[in-house]
C-alpha positions in Angstrom: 0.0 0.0 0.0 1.1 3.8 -0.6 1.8 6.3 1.9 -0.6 8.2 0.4 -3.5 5.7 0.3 -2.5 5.2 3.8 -2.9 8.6 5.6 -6.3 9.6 3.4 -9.5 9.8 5.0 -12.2 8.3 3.2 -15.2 10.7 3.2 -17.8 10.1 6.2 -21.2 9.2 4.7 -24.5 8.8 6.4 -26.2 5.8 7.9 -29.0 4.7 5.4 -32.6 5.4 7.1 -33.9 2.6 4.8 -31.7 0.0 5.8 -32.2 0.6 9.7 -36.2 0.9 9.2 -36.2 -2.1 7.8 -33.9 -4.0 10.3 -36.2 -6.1 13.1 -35.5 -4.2 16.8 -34.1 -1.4 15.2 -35.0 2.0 15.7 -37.8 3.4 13.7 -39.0 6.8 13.2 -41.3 8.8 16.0 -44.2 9.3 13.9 -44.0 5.4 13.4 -44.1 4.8 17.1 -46.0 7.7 17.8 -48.9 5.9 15.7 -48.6 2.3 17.0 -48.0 2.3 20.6 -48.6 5.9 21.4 -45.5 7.2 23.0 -44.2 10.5 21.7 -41.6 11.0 24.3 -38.6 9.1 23.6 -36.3 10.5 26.3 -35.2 8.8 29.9 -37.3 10.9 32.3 -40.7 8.2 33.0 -43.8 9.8 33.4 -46.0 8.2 36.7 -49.7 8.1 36.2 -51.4 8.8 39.0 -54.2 7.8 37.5 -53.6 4.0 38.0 -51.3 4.3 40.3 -52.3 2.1 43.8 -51.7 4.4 46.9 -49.1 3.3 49.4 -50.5 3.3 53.2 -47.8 3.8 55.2 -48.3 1.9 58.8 -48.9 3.9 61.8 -46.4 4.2 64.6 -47.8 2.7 67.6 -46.5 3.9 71.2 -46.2 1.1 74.1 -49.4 2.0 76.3 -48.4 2.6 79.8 -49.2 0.1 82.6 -52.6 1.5 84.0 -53.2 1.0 87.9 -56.0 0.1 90.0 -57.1 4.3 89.7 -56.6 4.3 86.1 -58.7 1.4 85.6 -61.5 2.9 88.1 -61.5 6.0 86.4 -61.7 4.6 82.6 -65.0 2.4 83.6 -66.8 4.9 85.5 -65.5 6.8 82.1 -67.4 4.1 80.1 -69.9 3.8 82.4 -71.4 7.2 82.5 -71.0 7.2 78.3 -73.4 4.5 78.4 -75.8 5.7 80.8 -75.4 8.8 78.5 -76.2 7.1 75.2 -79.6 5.8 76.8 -78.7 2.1 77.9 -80.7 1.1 80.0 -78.9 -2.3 80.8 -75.5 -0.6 82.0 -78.1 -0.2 85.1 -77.0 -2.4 88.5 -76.8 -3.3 91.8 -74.2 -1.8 94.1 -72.8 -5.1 96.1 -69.6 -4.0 98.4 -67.4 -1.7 96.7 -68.6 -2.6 93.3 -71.9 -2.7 91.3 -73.5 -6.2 89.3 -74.8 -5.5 86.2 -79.1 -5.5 86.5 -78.9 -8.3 83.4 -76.8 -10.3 85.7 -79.2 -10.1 89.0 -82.1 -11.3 86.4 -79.9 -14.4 85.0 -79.6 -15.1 88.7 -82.8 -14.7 89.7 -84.0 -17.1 86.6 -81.7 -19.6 87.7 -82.4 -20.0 91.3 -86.1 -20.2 90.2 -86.0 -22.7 87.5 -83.4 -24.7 90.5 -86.1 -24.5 93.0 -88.9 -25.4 90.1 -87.1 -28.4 89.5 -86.9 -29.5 93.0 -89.9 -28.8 94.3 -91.3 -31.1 91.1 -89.0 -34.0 90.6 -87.5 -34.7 93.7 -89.2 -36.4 96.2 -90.9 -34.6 99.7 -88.4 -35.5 102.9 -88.6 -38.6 104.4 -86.5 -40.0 107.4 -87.2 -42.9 110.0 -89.0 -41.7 113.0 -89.0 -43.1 116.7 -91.8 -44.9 115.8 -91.0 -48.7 115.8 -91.6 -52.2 117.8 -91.7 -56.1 116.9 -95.3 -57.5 116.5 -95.2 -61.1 117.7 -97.5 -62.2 114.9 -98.4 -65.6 113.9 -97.9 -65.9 110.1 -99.2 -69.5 109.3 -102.7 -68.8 111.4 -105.4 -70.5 109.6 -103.2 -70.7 106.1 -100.5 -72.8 104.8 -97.0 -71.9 103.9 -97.6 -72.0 99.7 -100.8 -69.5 100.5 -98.8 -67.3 102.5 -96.1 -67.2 99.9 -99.1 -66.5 97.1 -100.0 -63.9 99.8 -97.2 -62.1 100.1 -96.5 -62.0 96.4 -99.4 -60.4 96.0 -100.0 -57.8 98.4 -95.8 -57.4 99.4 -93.1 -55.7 98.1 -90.8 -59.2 98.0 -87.2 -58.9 98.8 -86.3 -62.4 98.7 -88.8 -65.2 99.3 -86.1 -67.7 99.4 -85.3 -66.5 102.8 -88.6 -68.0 104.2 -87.1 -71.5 104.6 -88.8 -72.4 108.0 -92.4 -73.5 108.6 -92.8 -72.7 112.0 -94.2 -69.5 113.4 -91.8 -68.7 115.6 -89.3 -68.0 113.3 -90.9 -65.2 112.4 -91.3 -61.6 113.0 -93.1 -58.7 111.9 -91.9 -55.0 112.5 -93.0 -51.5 112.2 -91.3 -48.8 111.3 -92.8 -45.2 111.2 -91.4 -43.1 108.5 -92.6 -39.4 108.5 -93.0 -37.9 105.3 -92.6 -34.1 105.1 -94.6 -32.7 101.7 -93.3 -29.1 101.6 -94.5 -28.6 97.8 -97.8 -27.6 96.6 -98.3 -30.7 94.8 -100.0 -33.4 96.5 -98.0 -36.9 97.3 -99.2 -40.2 96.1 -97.1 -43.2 97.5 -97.7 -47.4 96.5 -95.4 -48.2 98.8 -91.9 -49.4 99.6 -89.0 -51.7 99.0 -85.6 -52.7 100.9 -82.6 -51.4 99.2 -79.7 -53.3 101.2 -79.0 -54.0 104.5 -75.9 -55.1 106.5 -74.7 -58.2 104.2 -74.6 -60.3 107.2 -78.1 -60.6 107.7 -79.3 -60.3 103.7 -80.5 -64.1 104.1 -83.4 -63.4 106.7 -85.5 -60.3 105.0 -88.2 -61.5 102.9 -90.9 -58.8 102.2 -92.1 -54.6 103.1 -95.2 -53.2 102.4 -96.9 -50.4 104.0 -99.7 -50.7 106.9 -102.5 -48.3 104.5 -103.2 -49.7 101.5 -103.6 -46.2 99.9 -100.9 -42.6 100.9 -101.6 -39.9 100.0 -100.2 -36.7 101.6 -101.6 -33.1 101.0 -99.5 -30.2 100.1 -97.7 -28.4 103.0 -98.5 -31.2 105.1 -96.6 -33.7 107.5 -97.9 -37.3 108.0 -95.8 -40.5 109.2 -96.7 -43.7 107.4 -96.1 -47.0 109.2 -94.3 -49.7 107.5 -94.0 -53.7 108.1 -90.9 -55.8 107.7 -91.4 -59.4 107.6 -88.2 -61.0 108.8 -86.9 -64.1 109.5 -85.3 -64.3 113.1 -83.9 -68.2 113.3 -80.6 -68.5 114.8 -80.6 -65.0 115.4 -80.3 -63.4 118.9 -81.9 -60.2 120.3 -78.7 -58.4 119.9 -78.4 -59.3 116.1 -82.0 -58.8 115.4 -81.9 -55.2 116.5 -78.8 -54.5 114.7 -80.1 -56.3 111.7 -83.3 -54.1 111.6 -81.2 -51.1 111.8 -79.0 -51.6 109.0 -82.2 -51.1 106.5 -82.3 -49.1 104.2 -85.5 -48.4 102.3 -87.0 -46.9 99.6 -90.4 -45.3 98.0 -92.3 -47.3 95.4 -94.4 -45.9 92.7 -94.0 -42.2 94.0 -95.5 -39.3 92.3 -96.8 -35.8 92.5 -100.4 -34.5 91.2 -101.0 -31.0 90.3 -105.0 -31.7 90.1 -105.4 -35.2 87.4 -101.9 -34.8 86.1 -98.7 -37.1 87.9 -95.3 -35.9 87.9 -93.0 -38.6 88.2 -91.0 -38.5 90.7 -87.1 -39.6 91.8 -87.6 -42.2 94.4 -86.7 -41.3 98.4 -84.2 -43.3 100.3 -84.7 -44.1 104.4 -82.5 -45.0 106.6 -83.6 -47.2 109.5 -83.1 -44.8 112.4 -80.0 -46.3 115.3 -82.6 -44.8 118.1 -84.9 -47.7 117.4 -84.9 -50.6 119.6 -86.3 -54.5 118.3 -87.1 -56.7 120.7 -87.3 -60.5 120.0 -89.5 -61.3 123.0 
């Protein structure tokens, strides 16, 4: 190569605006993206549109609350308190007890409660019943004028049977009948109907010589607010027992009501059964 040809500048010619139009991601003219996409601002600086822009909630800066004392506390509900009276609300309305007032809707739940308790045991449980100092040994002859199999058809059917196994002996000696008063206390206005009465347990020594309860009246019934005792016999069976034993047999019972229920006029309540215990003060007497 020459010198020459070496240190000549060739002359500096424009791009061609043909070839770069044509080329794909190359830059076109503004009034070509003016028309497709709308932009007519081809510098750096962005436009923001506040248009669709979301809004930016910046979160609140929350101070520690101070420990509040016993005045602090006093002083906000009394605070509360007199807003509410303030507003109309009745309810906010109570009952000063010591230092501090109950809330009226609180007294009423209360009150509802205690009555729907008493309700409830004034209806379904049974009146009071305990053993009273009313009790001997009748010295009774069982088998007079009738056999053993029609005293056993007997007691079936007029006795509350306990176990009539335990009538193994045919001799009337062996045998005792006792009373035992039980006084019934009807505090309810319903009036008391009673079939009569059943042994529970006893002292498991002596479970092999009770045979049969029932009530002295074939019909109880007991008015409201009233108080009536209601004799009971025990048959028992007193072989090979001796007076000591009999007694302390007789006062391990423990019986119960049969078929009890309370009447408000024609309708009966049914009612949870009552439980007696044989009172210690009674005395049983073999002879």
């Amino acid at each position: 190569m020459r010198r020459s040809d070496k240190n000549s500048m060739d002359p500096i010619s424009l791009p061609d605006k043909d070839k770069i139009n044509g080329l794909q991601g190359g830059f076109v003219s503004s009034k070509r993206v003016h028309k497709e996409t709308g932009i007519d601002d081809f510098t750096n600086f962005v436009k923001p549109n506040f248009d669709t822009a979301a809004p930016v909630k910046v979160p609140e800066r929350k101070e520690p609350e101070p420990e509040k004392d016993e005045l602090d506390e006093y002083l906000e509900e009394m605070k509360q308190r007199e807003e509410r009276i303030n507003r109309g609300k009745g309810s906010v309305k109570g009952v000063k007890v010591g230092k501090k007032y109950v809330a009226s809707w609180l007294i009423k739940r209360i009150v509802i409660i205690v009555v729907l308790a008493l309700f409830v045991v004034i209806t379904f449980l049974p009146p009071v019943m305990i053993s009273s100092s009313e009790g001997q040994t009748l010295q009774v002859n069982v088998f007079e004028n009738v056999s053993v199999p029609y005293l056993k058809e007997e007691i079936l059917s007029n006795w509350n049977v306990y176990e009539l196994e335990n009538m193994s002996s045919e001799r009337a000696e062996n045998y005792r009948v006792c009373t035992v008063g039980i006084e019934v206390k009807n505090f309810s206005p319903y009036s008391v109907e009673l079939e009569g009465f059943r042994i529970v347990t006893c002292d498991p020594t002596y479970k092999d010589k009770f045979i049969a309860v029932k009530p002295i009246q074939d019909e109880i019934s007991i008015s409201p607010f009233k108080v009536t005792t209601v004799e009971v016999q025990i048959l028992i069976n007193v072989s090979e027992l001796s007076e000591e034993q009999f007694n302390e047999a007789m006062t391990s019972l423990i019986i119960s009501t049969s078929g009890l229920r309370k009447k408000i006029g024609p309708i009966p309540i049914p009612t949870v059964p009552a439980y007696i215990f044989v009172s210690d003060s009674l005395e049983f007497k073999l002879n």
